[in-house]
C-alpha positions as CSV (number, residue, x, y, z in Angstrom):
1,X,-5.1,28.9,-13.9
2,X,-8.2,29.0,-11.3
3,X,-6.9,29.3,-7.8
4,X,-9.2,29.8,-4.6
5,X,-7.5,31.6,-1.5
6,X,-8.7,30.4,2.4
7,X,-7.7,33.5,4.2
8,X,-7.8,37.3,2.7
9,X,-5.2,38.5,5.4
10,X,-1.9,39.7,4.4
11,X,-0.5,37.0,2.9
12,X,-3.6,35.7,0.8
13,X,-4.0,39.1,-0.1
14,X,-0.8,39.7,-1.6
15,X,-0.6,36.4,-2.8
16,X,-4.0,37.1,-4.9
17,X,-2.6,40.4,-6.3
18,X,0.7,38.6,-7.3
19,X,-1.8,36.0,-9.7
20,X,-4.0,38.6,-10.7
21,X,-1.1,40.6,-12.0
22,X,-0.4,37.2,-13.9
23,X,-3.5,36.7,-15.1
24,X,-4.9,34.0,-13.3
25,X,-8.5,33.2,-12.1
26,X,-8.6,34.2,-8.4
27,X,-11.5,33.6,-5.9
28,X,-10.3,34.8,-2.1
29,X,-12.5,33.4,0.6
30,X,-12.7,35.3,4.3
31,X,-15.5,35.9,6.4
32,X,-14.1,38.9,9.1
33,X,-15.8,42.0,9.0
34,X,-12.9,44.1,8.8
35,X,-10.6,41.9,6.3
36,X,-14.0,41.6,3.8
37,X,-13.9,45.3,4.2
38,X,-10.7,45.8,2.8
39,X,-10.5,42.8,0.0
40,X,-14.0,44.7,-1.5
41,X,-11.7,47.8,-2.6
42,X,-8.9,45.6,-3.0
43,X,-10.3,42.8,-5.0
44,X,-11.5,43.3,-8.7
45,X,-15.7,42.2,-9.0
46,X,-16.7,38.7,-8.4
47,X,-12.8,37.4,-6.6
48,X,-14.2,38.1,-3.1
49,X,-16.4,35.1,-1.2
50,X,-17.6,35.7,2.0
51,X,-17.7,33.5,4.3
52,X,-15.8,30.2,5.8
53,X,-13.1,28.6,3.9
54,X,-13.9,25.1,6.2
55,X,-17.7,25.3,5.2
56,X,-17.9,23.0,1.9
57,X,-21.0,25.3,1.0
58,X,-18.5,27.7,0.8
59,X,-16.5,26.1,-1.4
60,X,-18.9,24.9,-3.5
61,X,-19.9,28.8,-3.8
62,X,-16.4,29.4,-5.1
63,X,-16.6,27.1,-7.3
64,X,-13.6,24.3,-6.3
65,X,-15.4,21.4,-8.4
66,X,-12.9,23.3,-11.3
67,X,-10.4,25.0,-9.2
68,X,-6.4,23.7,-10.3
69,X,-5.1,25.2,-6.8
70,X,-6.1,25.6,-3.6
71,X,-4.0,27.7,-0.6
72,X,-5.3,27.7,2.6
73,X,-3.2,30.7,4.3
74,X,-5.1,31.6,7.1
75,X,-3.9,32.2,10.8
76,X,-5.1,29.4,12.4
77,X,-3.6,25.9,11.1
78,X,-6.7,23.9,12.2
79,X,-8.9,25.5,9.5
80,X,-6.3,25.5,7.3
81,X,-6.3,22.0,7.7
82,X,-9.9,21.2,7.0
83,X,-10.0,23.4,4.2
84,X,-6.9,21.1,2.6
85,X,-8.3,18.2,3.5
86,X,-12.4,19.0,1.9
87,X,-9.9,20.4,-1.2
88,X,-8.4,17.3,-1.8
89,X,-10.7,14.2,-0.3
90,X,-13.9,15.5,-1.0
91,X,-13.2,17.9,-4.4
92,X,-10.4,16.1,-6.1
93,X,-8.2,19.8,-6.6
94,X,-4.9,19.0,-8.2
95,X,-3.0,20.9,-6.0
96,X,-3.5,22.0,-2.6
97,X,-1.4,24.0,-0.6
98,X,-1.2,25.0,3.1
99,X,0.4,27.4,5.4
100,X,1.5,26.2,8.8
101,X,1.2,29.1,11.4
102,X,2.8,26.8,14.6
103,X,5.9,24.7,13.7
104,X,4.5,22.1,16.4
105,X,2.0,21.6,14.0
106,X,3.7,20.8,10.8
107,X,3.7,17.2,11.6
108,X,0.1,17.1,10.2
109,X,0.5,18.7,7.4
110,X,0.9,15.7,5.2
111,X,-0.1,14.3,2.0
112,X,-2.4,11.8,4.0
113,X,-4.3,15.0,5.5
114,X,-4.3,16.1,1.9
115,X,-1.3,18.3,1.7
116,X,1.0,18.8,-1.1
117,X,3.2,21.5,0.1
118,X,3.0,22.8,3.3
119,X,4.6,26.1,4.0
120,X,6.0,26.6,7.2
121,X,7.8,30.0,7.9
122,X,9.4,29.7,11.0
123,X,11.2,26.5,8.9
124,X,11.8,27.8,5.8
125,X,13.4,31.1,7.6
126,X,15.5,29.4,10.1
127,X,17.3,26.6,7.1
128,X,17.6,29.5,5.2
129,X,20.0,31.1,7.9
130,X,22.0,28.5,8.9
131,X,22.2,27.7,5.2
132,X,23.9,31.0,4.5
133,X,26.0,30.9,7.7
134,X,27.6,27.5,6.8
135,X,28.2,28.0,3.0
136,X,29.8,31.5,2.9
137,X,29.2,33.9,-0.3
138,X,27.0,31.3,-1.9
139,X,24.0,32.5,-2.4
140,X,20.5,31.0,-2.0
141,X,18.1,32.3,-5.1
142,X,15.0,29.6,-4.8
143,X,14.4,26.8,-2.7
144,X,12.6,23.7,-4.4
145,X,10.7,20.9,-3.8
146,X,10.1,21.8,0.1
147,X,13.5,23.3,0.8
148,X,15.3,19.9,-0.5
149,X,17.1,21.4,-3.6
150,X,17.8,24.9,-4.2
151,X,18.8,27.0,-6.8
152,X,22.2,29.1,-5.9
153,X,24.9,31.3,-7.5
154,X,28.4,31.5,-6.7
155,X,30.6,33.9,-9.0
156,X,34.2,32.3,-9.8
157,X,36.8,33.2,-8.4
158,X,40.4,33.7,-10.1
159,X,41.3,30.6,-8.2
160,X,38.7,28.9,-9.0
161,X,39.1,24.8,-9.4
162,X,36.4,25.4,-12.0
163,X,38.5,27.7,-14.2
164,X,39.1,26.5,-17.7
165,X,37.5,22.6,-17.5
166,X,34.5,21.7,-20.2
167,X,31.3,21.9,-18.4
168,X,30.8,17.9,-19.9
169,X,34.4,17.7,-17.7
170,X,33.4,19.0,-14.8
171,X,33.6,16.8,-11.7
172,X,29.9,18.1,-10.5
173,X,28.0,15.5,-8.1
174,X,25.0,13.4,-9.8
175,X,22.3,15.6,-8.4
176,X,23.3,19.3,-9.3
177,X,23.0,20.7,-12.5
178,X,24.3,23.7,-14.2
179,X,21.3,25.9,-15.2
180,X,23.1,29.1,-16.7
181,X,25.9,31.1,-16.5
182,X,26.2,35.0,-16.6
183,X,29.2,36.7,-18.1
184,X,29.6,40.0,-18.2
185,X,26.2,40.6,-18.1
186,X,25.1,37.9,-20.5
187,X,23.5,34.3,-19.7
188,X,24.8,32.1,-21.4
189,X,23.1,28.9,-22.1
190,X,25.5,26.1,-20.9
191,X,27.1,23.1,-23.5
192,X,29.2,20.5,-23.2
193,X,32.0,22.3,-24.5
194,X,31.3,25.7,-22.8
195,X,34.6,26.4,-20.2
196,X,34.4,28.6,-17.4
197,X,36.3,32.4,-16.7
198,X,37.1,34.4,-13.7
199,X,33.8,35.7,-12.6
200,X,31.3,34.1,-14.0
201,X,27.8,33.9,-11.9
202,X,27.3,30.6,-12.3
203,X,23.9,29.4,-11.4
204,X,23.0,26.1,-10.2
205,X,20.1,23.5,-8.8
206,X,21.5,21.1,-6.5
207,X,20.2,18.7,-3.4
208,X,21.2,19.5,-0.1
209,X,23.3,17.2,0.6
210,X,25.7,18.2,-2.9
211,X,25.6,21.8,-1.6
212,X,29.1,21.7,0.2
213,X,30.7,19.6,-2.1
214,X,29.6,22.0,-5.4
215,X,30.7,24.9,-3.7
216,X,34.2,23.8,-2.9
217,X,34.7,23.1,-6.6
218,X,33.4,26.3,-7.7
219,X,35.4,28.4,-5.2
């Protein structure tokens, strides 16, 4: 996959030496003295552009006529927005993602400015608190499809209402599905047929609104 980075600071940084290490096409855009600087000995030959991600010249330059993703991660949401918006509107990339620096700003980060996902930290941090507050030892591995499902575990307890009932049996709402179980150790693929024991990890994707309701059956 070819992805082009807006923004070498920390967080397009790391984010470009977590896809290298997968083996992914990377091209980081930046144009600060000082960042450039560091993404030279940072950055393997050739994944470093200088300059400004919101220039289309620069673009063009890193070449996101064939790009699959774009992520604009700077630290100002204005550029990240133009950058998003060139991406999608004026060179058709597949996907586009943004970061969003001031939460008073997510409001424009839509698909109409070109957005697919936007990432807004201060959001993502604060759910993910009050998530964990309200649902007790559940907990949160993944959040999906911009925070609205997630995938969780919750190990069984003795008591469990779970305990003993065919997985096919299981009273589990419409939007949550069973995605494996770990026993002693082991995942175990779920069937139909599988029952559950005292402490399994049982790992699930569900919608928000299912979350309370799948962990009082579980527990």
């Amino acid at each position: 996959m070819f992805v082009i980075i807006v923004g070498g600071g920390r967080t397009g940084s790391q984010l470009a030496e977590l896809l290298l290490q997968e083996r992914h096409t990377v091209k980081v855009i930046d144009s600060r003295p000082e960042v450039v600087e560091r993404l030279r000995q940072e950055l393997p030959d050739g994944a470093l552009i200088v300059g400004d991600g919101s220039d289309p010249a620069v673009l063009e330059a890193a070449g996101v006529k064939r790009a699959q993703v774009l992520a604009a991660v700077t630290a100002e949401d204005d550029a990240n927005l133009v950058a998003t918006s060139l991406a999608r509107f004026e060179f058709n990339v597949p996907r586009v993602i943004a970061r969003v620096n001031d939460p008073k700003n997510a409001w424009m980060f839509t698909a109409e400015m070109g957005v697919d996902v936007a990432l807004n930290n201060a959001d993502i941090l604060s759910k993910l608190i009050a998530e964990e507050m309200s649902l007790g030892d559940m907990m949160t591995l993944l959040k999906l499809r911009r925070g609205e499902y997630s995938l969780v575990e919750e190990k069984l307890p003795p008591r469990s209402k779970a305990l003993g009932i065919p997985l096919k049996d299981m009273p589990l709402p419409p939007t949550c599905v069973i995605a494996a179980v770990i026993r002693q150790g082991q995942i175990l693929i779920p069937r139909g047929n599988m029952t559950s024991e005292a402490g399994d990890e049982v790992l699930a994707v569900v919608d928000n609104a299912s979350l309370g309701t799948l962990k009082a059956f579980l527990t």
